[in-house]
Backbone as JSON, one array per atom type, in Angstrom:
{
  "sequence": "XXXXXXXXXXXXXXXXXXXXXXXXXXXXXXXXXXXXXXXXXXXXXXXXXXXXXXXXXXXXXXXXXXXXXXXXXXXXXXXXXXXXXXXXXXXXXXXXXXXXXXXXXXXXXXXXXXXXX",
  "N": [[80.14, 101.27, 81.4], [81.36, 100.12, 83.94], [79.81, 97.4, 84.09], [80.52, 96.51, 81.6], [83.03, 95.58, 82.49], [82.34, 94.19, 84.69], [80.76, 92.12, 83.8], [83.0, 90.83, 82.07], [85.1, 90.05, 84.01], [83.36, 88.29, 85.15], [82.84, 86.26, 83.34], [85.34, 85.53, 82.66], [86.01, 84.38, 85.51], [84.79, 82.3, 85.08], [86.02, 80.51, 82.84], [88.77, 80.47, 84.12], [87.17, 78.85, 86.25], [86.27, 76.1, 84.71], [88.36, 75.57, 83.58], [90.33, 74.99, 85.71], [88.41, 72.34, 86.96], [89.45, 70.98, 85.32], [92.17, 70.18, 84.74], [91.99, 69.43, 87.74], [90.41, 66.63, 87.02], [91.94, 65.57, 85.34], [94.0, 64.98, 87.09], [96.0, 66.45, 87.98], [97.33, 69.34, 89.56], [94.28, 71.93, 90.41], [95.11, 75.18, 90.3], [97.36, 74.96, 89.12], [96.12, 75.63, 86.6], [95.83, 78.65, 86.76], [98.32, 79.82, 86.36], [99.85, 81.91, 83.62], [101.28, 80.33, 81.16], [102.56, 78.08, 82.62], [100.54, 76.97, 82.48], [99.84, 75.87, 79.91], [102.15, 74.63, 79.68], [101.6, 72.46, 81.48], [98.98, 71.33, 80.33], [99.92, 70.1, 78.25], [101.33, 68.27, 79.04], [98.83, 66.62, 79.92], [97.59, 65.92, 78.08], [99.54, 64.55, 76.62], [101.74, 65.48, 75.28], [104.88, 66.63, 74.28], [106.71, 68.81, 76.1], [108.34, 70.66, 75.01], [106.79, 71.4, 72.93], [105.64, 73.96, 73.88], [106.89, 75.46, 73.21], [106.32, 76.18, 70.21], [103.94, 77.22, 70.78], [104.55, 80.31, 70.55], [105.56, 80.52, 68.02], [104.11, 82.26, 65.35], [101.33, 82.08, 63.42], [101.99, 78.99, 63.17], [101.32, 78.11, 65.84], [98.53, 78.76, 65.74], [98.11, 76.06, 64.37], [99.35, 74.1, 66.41], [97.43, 74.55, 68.51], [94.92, 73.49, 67.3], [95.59, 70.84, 66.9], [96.68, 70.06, 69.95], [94.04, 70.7, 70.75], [92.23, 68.91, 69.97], [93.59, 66.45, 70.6], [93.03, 66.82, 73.75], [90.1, 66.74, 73.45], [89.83, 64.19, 72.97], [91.43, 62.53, 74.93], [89.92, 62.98, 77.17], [87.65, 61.4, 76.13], [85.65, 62.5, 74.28], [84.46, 63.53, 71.24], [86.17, 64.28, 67.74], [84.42, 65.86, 67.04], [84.13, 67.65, 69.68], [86.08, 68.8, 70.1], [86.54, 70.58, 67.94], [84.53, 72.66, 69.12], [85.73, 73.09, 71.57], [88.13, 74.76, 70.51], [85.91, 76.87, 68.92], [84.07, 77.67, 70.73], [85.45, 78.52, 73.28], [84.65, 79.67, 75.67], [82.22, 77.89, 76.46], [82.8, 74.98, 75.75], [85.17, 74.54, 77.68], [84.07, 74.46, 80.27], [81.64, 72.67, 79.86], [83.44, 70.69, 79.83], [85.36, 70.4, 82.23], [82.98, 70.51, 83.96], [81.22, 68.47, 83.41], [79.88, 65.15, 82.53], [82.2, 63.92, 81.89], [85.19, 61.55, 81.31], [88.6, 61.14, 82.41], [90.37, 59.72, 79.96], [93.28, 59.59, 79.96], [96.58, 60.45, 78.46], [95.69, 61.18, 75.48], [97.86, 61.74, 72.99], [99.46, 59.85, 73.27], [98.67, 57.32, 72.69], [96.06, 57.06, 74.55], [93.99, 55.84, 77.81], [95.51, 55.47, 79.69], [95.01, 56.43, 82.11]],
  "CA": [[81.5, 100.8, 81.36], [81.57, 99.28, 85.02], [78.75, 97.04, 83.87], [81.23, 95.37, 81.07], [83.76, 94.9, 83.88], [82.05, 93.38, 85.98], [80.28, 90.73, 82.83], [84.26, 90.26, 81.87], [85.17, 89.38, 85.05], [82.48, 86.64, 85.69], [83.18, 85.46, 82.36], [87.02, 85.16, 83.17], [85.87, 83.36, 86.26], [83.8, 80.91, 84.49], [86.53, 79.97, 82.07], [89.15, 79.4, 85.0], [86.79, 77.47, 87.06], [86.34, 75.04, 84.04], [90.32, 74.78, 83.2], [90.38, 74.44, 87.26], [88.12, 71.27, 87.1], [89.79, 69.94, 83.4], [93.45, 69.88, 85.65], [91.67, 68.32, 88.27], [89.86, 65.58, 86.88], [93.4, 64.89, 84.84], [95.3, 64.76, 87.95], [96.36, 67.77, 88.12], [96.29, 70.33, 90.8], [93.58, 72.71, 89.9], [96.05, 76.16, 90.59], [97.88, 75.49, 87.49], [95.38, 76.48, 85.06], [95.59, 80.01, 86.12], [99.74, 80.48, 85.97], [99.87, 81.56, 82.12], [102.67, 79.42, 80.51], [102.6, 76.64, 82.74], [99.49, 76.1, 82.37], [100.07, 75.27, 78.77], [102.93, 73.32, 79.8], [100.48, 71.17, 82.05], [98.4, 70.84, 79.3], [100.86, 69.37, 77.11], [101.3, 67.05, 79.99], [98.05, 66.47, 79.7], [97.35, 65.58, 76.63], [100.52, 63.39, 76.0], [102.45, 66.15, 74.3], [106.35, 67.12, 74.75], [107.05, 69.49, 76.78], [108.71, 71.5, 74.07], [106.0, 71.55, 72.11], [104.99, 75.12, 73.96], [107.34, 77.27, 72.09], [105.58, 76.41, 69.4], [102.61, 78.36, 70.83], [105.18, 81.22, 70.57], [105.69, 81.01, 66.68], [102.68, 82.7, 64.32], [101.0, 80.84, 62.09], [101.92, 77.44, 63.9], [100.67, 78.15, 66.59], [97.14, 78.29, 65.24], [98.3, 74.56, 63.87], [99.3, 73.34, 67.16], [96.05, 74.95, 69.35], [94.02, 72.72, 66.8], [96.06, 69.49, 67.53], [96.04, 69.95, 71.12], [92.63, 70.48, 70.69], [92.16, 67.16, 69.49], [94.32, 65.74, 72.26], [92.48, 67.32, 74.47], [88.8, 66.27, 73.62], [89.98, 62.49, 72.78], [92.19, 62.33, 76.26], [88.37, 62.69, 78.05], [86.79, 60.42, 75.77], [85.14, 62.96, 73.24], [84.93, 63.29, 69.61], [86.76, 65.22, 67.23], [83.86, 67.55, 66.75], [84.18, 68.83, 70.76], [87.39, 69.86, 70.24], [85.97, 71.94, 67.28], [83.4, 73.33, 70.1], [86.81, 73.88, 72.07], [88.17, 75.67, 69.06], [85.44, 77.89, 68.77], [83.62, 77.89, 71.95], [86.37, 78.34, 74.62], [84.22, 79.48, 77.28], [81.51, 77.26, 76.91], [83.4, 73.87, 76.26], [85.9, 73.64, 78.94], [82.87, 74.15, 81.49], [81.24, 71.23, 79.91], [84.15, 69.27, 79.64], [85.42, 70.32, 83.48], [82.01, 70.17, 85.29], [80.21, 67.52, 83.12], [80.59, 64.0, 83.05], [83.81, 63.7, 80.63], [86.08, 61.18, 82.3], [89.44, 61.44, 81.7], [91.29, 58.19, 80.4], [94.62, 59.2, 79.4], [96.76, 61.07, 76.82], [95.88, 60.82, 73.86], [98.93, 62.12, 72.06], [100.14, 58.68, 73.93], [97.71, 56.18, 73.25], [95.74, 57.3, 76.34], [93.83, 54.87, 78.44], [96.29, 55.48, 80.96], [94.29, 57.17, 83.9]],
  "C": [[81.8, 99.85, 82.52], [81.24, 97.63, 84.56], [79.95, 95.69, 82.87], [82.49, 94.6, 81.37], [83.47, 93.92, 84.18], [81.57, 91.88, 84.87], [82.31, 89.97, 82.49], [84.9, 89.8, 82.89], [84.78, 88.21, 85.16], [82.93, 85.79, 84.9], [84.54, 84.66, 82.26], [86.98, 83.73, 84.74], [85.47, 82.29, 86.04], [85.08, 79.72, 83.77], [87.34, 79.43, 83.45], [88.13, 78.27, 85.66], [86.71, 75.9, 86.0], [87.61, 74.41, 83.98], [89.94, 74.45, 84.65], [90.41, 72.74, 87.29], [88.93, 70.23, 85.91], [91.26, 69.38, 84.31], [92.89, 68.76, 86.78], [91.35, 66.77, 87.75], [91.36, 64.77, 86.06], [94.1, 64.94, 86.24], [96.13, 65.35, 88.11], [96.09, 68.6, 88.98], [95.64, 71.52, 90.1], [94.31, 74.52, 89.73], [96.49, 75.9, 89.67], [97.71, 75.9, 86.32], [95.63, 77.84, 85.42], [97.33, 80.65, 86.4], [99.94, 80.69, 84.56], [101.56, 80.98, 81.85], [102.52, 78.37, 80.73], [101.76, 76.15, 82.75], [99.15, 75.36, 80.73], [100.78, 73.86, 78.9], [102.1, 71.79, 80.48], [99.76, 70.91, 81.3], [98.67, 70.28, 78.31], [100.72, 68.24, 77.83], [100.06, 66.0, 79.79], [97.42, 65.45, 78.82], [98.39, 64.71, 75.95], [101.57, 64.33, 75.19], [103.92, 66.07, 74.92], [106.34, 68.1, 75.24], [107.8, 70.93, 75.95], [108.44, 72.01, 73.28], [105.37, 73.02, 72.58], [105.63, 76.26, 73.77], [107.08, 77.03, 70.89], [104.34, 77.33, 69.51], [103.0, 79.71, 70.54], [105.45, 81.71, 68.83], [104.04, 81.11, 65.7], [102.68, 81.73, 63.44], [100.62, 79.5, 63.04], [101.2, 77.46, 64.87], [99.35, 77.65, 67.01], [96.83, 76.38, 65.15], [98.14, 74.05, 65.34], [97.91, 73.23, 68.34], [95.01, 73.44, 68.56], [94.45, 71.16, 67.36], [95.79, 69.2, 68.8], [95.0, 69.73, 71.76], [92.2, 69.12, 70.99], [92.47, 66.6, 70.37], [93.3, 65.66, 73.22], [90.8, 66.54, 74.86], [88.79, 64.71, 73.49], [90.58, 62.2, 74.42], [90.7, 62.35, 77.49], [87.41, 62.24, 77.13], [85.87, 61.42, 74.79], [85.73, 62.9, 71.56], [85.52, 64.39, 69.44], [85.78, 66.94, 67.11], [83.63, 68.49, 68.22], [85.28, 69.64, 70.74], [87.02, 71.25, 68.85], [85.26, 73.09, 68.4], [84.98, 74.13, 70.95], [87.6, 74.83, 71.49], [87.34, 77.41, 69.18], [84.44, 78.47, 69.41], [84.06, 77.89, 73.35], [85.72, 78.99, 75.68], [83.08, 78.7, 77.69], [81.67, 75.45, 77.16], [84.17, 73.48, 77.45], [85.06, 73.79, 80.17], [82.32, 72.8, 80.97], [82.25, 70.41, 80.17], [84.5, 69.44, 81.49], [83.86, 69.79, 84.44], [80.94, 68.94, 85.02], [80.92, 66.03, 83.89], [81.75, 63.39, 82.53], [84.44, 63.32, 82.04], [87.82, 61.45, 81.64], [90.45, 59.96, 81.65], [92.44, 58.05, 79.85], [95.4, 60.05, 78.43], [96.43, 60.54, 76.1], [96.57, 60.84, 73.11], [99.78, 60.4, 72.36], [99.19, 57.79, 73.65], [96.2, 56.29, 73.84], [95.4, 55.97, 76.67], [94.5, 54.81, 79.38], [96.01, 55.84, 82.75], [93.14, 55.77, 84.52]]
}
């Protein structure tokens, strides 16, 4: 029992340190990935979204909808394709380490255009 502690732990650490670096490299201070809420909200930011768009994370169903969009945002706003944000989707602790510690630059919202950074 300790044993799957201590693996859930590391694992928990792994994921922040990735969000960590994903805030950073957006211009972001790294500390806001691990406040839950606003770290959504910064990720809206992020990604070019509205700001209002995170009580949608709050209604079922949609929710699901908007995670996928964001998604999207998300992996286009550092210059990936649609199919990392699948990987983000359905590999959330091993994508946002690649995308934080690799070489993914980040050039912008996407929900905006991007290109902006």
């Amino acid at each position: 029992m300790g044993s799957l502690w201590i693996l859930y732990v590391a694992i928990y650490v792994l994921v922040v340190a990735g969000w960590w670096m994903i805030f950073t490299k957006a211009g972001q201070e790294g500390w806001k990935a691990i406040i839950p809420f606003y770290n959504l909200y910064i990720l809206l930011q992020i990604v070019g979204r509205e700001g209002w768009w995170l009580i949608l994370f709050f209604i079922p169903i949609v929710n699901i909808v908007v995670y996928v969009v964001v998604s999207l945002d998300l992996a286009k706003s550092f210059g990936r394709s649609g199919w990392f944000a699948v990987g983000l989707i359905f590999l959330p602790v091993i994508c946002p380490l690649i995308l934080g510690f690799g070489d993914a630059r980040y050039v912008g919202p996407a929900a905006k255009g991007g290109q902006a950074a």
